[in-house]
Jmol script that loads the backbone (N, CA, C; Angstrom):
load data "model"
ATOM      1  N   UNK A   1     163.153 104.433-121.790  1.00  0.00           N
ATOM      2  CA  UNK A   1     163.280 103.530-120.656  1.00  0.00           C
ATOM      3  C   UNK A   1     163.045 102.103-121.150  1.00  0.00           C
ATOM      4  N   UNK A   2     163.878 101.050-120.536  1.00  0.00           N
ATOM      5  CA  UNK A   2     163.793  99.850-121.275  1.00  0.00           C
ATOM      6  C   UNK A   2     163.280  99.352-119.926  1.00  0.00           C
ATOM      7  N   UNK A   3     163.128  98.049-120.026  1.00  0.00           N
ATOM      8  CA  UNK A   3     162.862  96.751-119.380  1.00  0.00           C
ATOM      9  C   UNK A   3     162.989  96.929-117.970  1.00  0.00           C
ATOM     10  N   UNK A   4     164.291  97.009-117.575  1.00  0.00           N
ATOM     11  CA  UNK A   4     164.977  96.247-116.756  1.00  0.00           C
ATOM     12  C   UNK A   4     164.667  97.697-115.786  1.00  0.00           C
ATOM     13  N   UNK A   5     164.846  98.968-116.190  1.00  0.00           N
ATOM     14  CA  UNK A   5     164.479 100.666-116.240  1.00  0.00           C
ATOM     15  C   UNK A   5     162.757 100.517-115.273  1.00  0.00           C
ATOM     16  N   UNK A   6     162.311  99.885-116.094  1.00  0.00           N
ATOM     17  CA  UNK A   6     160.589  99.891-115.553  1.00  0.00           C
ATOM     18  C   UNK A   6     160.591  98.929-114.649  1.00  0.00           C
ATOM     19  N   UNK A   7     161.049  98.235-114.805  1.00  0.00           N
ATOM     20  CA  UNK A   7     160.817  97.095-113.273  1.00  0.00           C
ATOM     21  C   UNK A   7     161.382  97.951-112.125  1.00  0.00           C
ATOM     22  N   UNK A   8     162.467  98.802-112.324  1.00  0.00           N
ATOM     23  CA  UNK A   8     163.204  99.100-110.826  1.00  0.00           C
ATOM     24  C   UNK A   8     162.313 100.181-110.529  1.00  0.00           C
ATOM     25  N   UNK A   9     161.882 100.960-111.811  1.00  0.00           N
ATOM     26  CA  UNK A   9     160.693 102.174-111.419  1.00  0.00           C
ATOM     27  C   UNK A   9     159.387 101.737-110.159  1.00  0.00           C
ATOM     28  N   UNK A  10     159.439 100.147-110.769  1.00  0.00           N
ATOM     29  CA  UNK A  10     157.842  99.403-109.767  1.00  0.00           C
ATOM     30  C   UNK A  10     158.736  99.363-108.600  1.00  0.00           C
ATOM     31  N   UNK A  11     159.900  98.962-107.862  1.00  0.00           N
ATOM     32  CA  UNK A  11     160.353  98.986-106.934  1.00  0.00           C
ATOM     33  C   UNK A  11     161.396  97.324-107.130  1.00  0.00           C
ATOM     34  N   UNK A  12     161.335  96.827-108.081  1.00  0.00           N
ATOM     35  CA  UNK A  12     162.575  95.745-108.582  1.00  0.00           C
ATOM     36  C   UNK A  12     163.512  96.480-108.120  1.00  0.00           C
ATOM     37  N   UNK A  13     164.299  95.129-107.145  1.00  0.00           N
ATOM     38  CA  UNK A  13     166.219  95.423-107.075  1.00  0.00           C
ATOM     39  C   UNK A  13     166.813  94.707-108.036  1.00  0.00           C
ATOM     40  N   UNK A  14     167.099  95.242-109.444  1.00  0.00           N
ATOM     41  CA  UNK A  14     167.613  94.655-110.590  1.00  0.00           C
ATOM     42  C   UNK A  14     168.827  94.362-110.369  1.00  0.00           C
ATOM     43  N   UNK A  15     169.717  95.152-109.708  1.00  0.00           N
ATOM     44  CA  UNK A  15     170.728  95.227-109.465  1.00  0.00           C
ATOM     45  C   UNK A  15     171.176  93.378-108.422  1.00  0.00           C
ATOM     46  N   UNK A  16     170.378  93.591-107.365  1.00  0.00           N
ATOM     47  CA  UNK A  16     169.961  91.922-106.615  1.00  0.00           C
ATOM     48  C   UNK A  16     169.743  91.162-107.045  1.00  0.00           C
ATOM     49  N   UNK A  17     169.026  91.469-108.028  1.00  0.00           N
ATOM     50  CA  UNK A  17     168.373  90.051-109.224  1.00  0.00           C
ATOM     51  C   UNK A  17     169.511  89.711-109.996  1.00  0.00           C
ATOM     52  N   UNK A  18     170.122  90.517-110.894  1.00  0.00           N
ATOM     53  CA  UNK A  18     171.131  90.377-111.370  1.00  0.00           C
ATOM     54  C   UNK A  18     172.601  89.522-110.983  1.00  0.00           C
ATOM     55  N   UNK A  19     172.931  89.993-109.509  1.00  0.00           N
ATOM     56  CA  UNK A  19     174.314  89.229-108.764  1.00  0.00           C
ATOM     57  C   UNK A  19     173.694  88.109-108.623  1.00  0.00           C
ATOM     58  N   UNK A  20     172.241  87.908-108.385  1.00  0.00           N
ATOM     59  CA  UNK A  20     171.875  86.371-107.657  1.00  0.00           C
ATOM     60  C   UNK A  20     172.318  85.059-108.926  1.00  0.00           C
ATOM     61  N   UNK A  21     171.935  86.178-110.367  1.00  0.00           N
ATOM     62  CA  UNK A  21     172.233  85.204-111.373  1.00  0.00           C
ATOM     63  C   UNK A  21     173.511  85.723-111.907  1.00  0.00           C
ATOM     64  N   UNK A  22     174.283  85.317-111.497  1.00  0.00           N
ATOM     65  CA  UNK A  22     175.588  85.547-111.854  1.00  0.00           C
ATOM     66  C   UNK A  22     175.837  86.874-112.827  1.00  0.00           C
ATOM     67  N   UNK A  23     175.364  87.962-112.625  1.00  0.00           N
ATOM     68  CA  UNK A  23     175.188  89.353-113.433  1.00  0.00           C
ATOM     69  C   UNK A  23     175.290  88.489-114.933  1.00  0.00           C
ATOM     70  N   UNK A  24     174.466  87.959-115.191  1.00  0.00           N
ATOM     71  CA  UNK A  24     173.986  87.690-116.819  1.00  0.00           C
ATOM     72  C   UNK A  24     173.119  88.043-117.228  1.00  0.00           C
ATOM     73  N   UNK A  25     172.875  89.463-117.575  1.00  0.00           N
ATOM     74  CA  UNK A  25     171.762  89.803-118.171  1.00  0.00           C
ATOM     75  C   UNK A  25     170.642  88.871-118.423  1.00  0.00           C
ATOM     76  N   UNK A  26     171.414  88.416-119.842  1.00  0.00           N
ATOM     77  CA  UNK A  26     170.554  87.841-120.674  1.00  0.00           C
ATOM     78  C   UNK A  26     169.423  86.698-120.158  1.00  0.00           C
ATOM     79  N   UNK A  27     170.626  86.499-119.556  1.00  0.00           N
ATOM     80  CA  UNK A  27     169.930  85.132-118.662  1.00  0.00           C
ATOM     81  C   UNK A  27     168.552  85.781-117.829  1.00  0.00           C
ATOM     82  N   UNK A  28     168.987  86.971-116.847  1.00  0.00           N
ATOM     83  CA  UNK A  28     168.238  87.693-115.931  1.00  0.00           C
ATOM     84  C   UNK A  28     166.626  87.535-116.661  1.00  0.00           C
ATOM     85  N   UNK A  29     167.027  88.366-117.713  1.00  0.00           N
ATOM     86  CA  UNK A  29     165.272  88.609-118.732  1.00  0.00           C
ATOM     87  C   UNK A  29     165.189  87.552-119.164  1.00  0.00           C
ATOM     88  N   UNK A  30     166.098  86.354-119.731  1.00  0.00           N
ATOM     89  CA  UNK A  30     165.205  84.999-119.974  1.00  0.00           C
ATOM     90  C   UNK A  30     163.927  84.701-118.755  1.00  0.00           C
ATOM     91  N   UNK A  31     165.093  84.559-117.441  1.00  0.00           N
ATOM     92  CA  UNK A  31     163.693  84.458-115.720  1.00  0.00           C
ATOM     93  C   UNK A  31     162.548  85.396-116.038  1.00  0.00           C
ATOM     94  N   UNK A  32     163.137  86.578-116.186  1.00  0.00           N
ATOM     95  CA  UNK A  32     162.010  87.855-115.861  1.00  0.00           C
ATOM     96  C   UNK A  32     160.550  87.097-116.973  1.00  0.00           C
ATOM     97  N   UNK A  33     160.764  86.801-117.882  1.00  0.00           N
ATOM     98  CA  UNK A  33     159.542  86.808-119.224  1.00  0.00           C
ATOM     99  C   UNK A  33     158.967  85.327-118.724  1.00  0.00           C
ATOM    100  N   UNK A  34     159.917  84.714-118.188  1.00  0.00           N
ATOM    101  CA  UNK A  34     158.817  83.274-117.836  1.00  0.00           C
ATOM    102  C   UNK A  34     157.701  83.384-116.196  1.00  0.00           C
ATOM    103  N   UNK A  35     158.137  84.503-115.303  1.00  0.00           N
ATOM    104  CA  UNK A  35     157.022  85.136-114.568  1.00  0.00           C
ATOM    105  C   UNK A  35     155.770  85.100-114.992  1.00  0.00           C
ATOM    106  N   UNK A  36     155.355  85.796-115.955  1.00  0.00           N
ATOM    107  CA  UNK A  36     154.262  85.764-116.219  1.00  0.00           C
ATOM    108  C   UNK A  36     153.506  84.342-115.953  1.00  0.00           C
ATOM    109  N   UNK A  37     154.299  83.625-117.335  1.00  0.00           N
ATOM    110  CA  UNK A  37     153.452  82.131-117.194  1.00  0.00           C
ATOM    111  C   UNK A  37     153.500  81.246-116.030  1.00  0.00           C
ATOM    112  N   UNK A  38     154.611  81.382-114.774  1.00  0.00           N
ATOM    113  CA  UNK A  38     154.397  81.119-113.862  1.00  0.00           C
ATOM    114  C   UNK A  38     153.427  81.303-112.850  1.00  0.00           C
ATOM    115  N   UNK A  39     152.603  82.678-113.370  1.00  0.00           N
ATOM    116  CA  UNK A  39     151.579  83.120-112.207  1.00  0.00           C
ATOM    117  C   UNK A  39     150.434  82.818-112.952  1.00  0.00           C
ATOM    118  N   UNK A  40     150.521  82.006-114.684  1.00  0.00           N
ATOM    119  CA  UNK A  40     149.265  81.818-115.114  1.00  0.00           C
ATOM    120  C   UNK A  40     149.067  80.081-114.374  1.00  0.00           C
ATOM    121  N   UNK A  41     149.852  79.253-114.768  1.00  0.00           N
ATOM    122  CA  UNK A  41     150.298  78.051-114.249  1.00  0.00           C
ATOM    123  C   UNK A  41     150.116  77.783-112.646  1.00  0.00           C
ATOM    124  N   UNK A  42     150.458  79.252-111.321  1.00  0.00           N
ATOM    125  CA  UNK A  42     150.154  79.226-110.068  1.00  0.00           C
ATOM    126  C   UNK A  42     149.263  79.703-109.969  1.00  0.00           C
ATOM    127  N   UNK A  43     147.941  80.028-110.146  1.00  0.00           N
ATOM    128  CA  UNK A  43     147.114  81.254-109.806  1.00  0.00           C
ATOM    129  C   UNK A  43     146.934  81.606-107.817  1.00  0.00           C
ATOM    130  N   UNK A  44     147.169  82.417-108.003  1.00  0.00           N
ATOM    131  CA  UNK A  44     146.614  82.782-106.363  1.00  0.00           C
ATOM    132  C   UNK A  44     145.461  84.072-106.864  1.00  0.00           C
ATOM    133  N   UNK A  45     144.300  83.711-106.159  1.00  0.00           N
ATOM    134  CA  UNK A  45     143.043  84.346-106.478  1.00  0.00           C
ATOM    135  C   UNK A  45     142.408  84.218-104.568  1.00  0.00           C
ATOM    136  N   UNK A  46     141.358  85.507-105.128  1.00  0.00           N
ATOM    137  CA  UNK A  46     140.767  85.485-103.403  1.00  0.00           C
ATOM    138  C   UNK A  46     140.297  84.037-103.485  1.00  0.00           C
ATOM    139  N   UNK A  47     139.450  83.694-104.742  1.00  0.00           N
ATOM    140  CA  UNK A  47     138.662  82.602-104.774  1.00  0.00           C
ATOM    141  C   UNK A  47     139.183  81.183-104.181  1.00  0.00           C
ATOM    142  N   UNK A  48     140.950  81.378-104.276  1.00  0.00           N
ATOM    143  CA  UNK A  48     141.361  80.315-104.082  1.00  0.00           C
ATOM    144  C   UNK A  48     141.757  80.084-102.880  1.00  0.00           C
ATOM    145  N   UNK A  49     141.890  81.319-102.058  1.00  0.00           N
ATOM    146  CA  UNK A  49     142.097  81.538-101.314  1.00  0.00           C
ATOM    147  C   UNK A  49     141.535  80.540-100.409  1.00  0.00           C
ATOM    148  N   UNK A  50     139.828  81.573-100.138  1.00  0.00           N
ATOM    149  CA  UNK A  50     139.178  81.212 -99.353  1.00  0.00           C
ATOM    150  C   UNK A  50     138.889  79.275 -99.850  1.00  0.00           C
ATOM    151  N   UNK A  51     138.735  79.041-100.661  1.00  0.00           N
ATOM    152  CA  UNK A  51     137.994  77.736-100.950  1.00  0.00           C
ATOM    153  C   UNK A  51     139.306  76.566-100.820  1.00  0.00           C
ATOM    154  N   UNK A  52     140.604  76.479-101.457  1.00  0.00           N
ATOM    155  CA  UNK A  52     141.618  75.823-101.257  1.00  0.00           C
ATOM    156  C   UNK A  52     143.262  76.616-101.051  1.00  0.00           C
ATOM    157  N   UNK A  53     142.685  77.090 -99.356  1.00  0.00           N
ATOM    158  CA  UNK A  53     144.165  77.409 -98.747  1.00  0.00           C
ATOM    159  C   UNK A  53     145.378  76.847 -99.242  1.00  0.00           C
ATOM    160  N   UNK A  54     145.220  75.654 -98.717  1.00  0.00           N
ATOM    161  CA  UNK A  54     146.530  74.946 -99.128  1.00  0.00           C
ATOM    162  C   UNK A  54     147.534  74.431-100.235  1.00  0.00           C
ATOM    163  N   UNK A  55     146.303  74.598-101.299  1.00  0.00           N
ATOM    164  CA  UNK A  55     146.909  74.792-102.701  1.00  0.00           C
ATOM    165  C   UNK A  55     147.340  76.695-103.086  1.00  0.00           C
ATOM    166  N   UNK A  56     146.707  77.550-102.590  1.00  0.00           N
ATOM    167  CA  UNK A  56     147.294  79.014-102.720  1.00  0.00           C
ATOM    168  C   UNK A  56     147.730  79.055-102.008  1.00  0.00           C
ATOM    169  N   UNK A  57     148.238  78.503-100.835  1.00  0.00           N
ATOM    170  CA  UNK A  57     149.954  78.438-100.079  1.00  0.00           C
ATOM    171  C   UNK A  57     150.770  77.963-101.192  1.00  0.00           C
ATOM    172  N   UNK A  58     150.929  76.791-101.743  1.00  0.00           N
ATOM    173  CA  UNK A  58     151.690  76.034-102.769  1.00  0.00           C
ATOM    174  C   UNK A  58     152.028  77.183-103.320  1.00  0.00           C
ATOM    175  N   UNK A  59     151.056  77.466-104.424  1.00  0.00           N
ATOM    176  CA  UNK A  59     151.110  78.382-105.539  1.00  0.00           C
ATOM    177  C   UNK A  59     151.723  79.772-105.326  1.00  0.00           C
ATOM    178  N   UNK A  60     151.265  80.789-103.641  1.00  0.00           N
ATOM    179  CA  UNK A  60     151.676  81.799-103.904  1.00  0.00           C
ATOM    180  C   UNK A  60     153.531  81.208-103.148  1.00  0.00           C
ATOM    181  N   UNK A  61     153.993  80.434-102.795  1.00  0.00           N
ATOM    182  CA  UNK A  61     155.075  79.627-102.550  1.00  0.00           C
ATOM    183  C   UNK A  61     155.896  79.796-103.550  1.00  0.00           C
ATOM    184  N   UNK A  62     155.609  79.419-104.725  1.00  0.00           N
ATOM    185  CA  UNK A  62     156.000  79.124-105.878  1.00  0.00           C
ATOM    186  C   UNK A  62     156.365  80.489-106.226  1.00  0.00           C
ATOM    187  N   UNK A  63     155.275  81.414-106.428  1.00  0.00           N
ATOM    188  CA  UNK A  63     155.816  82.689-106.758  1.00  0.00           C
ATOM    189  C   UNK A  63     156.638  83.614-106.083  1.00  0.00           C
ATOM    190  N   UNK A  64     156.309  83.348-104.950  1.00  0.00           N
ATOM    191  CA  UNK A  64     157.529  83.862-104.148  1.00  0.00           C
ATOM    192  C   UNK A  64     159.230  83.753-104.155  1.00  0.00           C
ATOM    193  N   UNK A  65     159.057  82.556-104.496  1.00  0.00           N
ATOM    194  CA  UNK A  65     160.461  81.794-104.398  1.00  0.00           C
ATOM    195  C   UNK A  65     160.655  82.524-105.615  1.00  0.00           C
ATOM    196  N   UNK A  66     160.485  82.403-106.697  1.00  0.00           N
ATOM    197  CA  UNK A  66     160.787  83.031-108.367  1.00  0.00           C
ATOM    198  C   UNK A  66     161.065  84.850-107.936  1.00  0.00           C
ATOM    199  N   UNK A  67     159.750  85.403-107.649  1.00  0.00           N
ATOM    200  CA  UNK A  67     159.658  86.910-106.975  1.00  0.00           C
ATOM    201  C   UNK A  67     161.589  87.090-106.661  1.00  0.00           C
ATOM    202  N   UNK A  68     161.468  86.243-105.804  1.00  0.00           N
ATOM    203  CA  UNK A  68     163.209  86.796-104.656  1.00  0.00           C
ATOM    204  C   UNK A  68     164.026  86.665-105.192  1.00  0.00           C
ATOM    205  N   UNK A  69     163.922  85.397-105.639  1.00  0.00           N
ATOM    206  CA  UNK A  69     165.536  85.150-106.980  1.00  0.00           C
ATOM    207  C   UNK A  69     165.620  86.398-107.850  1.00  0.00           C
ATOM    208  N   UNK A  70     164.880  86.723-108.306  1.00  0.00           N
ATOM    209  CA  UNK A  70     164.417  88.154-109.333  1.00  0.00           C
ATOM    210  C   UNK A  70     164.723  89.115-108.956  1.00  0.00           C
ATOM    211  N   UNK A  71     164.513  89.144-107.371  1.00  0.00           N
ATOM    212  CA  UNK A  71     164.334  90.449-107.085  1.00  0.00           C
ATOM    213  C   UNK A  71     163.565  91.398-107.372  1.00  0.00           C
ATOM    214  N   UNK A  72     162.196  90.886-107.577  1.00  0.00           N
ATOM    215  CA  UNK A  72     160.704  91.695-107.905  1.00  0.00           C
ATOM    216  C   UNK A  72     160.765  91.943-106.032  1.00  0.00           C
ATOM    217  N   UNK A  73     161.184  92.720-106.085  1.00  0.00           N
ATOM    218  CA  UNK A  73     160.933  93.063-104.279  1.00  0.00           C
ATOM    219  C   UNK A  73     158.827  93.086-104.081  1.00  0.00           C
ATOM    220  N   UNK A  74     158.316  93.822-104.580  1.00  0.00           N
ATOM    221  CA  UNK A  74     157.133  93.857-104.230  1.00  0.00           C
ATOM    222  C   UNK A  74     156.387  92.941-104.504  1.00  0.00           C
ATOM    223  N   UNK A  75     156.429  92.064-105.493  1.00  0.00           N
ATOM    224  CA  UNK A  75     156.342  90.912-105.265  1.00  0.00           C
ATOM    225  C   UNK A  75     156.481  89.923-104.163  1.00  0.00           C
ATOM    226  N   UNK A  76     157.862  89.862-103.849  1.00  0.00           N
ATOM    227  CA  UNK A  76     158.390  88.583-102.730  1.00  0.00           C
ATOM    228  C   UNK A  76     157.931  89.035-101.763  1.00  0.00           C
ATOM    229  N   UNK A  77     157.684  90.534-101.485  1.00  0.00           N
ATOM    230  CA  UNK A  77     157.187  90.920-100.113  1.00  0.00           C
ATOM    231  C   UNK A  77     156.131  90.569 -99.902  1.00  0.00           C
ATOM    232  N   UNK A  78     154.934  90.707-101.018  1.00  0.00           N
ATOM    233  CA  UNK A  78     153.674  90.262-100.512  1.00  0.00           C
ATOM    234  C   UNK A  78     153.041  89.104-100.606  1.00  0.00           C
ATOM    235  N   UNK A  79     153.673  88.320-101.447  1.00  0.00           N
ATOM    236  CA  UNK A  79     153.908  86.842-101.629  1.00  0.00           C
ATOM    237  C   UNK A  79     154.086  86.257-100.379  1.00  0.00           C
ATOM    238  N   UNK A  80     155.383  86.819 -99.437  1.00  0.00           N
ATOM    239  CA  UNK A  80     156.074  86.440 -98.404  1.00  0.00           C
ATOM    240  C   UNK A  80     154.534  86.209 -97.497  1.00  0.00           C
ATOM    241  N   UNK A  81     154.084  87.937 -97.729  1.00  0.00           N
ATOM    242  CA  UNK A  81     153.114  87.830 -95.890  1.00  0.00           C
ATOM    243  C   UNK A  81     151.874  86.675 -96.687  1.00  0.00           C
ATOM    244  N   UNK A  82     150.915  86.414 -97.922  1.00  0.00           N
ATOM    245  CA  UNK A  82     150.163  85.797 -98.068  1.00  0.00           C
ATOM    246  C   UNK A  82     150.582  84.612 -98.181  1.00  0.00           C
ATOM    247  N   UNK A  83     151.865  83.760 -98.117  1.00  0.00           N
ATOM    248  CA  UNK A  83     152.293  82.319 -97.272  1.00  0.00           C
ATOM    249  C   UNK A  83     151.977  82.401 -95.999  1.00  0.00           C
ATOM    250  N   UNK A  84     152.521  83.628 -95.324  1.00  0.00           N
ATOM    251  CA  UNK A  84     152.550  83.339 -93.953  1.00  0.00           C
ATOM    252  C   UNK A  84     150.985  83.302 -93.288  1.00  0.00           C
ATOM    253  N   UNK A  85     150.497  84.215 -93.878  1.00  0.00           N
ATOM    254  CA  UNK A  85     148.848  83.946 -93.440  1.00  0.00           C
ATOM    255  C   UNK A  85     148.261  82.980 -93.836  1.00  0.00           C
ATOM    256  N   UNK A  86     148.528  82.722 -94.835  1.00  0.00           N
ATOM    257  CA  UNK A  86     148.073  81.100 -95.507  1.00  0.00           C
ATOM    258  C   UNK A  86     148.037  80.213 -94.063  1.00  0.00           C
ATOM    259  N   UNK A  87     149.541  80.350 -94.010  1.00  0.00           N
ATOM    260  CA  UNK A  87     150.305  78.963 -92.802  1.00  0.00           C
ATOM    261  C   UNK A  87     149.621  79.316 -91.499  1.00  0.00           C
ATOM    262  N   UNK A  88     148.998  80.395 -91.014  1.00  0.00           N
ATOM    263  CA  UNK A  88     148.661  80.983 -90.160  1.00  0.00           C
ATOM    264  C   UNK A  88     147.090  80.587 -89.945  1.00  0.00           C
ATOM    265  N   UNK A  89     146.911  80.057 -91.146  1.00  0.00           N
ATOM    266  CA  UNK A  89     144.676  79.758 -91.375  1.00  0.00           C
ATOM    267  C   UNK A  89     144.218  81.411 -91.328  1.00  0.00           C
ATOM    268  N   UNK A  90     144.734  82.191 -91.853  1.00  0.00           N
ATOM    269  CA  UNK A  90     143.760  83.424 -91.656  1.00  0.00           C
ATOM    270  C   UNK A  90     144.191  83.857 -93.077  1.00  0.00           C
ATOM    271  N   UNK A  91     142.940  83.127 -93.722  1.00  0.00           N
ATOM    272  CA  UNK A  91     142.315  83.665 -95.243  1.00  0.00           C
ATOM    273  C   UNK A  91     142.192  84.821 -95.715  1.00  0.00           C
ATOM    274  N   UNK A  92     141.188  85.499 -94.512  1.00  0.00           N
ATOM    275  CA  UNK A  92     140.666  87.029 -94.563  1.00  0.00           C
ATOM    276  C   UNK A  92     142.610  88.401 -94.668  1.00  0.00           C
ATOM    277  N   UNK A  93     143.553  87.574 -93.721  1.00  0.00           N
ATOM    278  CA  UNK A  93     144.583  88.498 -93.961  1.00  0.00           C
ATOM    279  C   UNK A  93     145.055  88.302 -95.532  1.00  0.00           C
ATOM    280  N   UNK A  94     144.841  87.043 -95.588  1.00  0.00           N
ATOM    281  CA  UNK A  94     145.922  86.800 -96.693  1.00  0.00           C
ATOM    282  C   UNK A  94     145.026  87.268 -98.610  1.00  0.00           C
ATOM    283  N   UNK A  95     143.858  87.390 -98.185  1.00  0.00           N
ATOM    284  CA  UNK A  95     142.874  87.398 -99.561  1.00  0.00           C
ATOM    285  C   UNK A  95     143.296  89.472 -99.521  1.00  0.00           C
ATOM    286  N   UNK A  96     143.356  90.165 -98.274  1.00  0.00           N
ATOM    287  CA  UNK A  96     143.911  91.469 -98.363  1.00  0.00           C
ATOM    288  C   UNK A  96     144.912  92.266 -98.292  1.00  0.00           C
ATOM    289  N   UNK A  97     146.663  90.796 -98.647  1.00  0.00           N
ATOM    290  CA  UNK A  97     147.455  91.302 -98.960  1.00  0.00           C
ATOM    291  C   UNK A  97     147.668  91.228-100.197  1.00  0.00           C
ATOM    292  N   UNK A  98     146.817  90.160-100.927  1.00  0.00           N
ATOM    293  CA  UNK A  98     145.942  89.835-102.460  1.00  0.00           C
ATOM    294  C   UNK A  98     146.041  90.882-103.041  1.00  0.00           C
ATOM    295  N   UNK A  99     144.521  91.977-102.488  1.00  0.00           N
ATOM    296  CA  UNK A  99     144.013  92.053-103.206  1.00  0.00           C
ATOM    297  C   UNK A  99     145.200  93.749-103.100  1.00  0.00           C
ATOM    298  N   UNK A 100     145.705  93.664-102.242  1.00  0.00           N
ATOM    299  CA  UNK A 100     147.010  95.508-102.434  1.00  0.00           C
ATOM    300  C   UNK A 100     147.899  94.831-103.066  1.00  0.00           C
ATOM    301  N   UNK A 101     148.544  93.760-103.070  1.00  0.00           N
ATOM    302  CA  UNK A 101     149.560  93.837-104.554  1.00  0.00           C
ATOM    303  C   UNK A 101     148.842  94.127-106.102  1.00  0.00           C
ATOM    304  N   UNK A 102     147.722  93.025-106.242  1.00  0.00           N
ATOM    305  CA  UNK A 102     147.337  93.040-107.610  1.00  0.00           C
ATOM    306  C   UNK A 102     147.802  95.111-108.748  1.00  0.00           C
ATOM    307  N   UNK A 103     147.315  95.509-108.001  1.00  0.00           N
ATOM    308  CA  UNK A 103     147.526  96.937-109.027  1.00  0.00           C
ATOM    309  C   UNK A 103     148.905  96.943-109.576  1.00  0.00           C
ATOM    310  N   UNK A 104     149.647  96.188-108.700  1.00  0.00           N
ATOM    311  CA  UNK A 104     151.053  96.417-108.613  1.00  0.00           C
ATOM    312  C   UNK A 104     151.783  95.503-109.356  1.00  0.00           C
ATOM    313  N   UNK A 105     150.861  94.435-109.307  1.00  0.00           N
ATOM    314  CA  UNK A 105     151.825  93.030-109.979  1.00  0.00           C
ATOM    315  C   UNK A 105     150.994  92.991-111.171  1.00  0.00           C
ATOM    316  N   UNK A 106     149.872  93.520-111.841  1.00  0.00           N
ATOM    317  CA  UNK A 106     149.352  94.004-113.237  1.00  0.00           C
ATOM    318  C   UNK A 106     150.336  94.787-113.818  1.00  0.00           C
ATOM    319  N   UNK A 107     151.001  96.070-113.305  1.00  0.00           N
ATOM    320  CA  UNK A 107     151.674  96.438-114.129  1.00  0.00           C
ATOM    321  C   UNK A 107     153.210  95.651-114.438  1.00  0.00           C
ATOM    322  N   UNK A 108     153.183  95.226-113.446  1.00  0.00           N
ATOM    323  CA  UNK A 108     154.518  94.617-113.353  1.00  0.00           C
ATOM    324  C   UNK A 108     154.753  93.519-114.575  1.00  0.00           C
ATOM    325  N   UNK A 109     153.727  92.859-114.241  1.00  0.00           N
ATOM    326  CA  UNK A 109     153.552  91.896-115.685  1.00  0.00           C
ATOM    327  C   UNK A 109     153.148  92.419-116.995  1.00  0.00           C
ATOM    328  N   UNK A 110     152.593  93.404-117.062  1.00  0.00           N
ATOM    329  CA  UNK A 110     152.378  94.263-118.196  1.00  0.00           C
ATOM    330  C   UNK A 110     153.442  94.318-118.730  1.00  0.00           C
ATOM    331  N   UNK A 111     154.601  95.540-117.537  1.00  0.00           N
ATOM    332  CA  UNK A 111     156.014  95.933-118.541  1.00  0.00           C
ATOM    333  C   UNK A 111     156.416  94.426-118.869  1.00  0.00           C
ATOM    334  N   UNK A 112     156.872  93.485-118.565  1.00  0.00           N
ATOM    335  CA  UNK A 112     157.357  92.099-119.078  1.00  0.00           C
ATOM    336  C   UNK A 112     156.671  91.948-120.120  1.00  0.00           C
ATOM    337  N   UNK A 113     155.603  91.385-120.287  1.00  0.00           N
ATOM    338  CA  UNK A 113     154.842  91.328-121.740  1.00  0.00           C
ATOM    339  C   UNK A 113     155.168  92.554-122.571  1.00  0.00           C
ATOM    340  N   UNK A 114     155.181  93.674-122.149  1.00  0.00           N
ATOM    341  CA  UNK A 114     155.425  94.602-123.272  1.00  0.00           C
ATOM    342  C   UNK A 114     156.830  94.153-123.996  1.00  0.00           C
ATOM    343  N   UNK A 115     158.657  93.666-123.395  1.00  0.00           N
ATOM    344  CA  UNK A 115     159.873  93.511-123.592  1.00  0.00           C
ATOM    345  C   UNK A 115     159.372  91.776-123.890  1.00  0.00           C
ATOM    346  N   UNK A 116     158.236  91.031-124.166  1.00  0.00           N
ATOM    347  CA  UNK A 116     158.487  89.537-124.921  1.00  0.00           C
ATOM    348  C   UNK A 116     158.632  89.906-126.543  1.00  0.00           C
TER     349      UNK A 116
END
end "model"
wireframe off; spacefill off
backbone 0.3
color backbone group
């Protein structure tokens, strides 16, 4: 199983990601491998949560937008609801749609680092 194989296993629409970028592979996994450093560069943390909302709106913003183009579906999905709670002032929703992706977006970034 390669790359592109393990992302759709996590629930990636590779296939979506792919048409969005003009079905160019190559190109596709150039995006996919710069994820990572995008979520080192955005951090969304409970910590940041609770203490500066409005910068982990920005940040999980940021990842979201990248997430959808990609088509990391589980990603953009939970990205999606922790903007909206962000925008909403309710920390407490958004620090516990946090903390149910993380298992999910560890491995996710794992398989990527494993195909750099």
């Amino acid at each position: 199983m390669g790359l592109l194989e393990e992302l759709e296993a996590e629930g990636a629409d590779i296939e979506g990601g792919l048409q969005r970028l003009g079905n160019k592979t190559d190109f596709y996994i150039r995006m996919l491998r710069r994820l990572p450093g995008l979520m080192e560069e955005k951090p969304v943390t409970v910590t940041l949560i609770q203490e500066e909302p409005a910068r982990a709106a920005e940040n999980a913003h940021a990842i979201k937008g990248t997430a959808g183009n990609l088509s990391i579906t589980p990603l953009y999905e939970s990205y999606s609801k922790i903007v909206a709670r962000l925008r909403e002032n309710d920390s407490s929703a958004a620090a516990s749609a946090l903390k149910e992706i993380l298992p999910v977006q560890g491995r996710i970034l794992s398989i990527i680092e494993k195909y750099r």
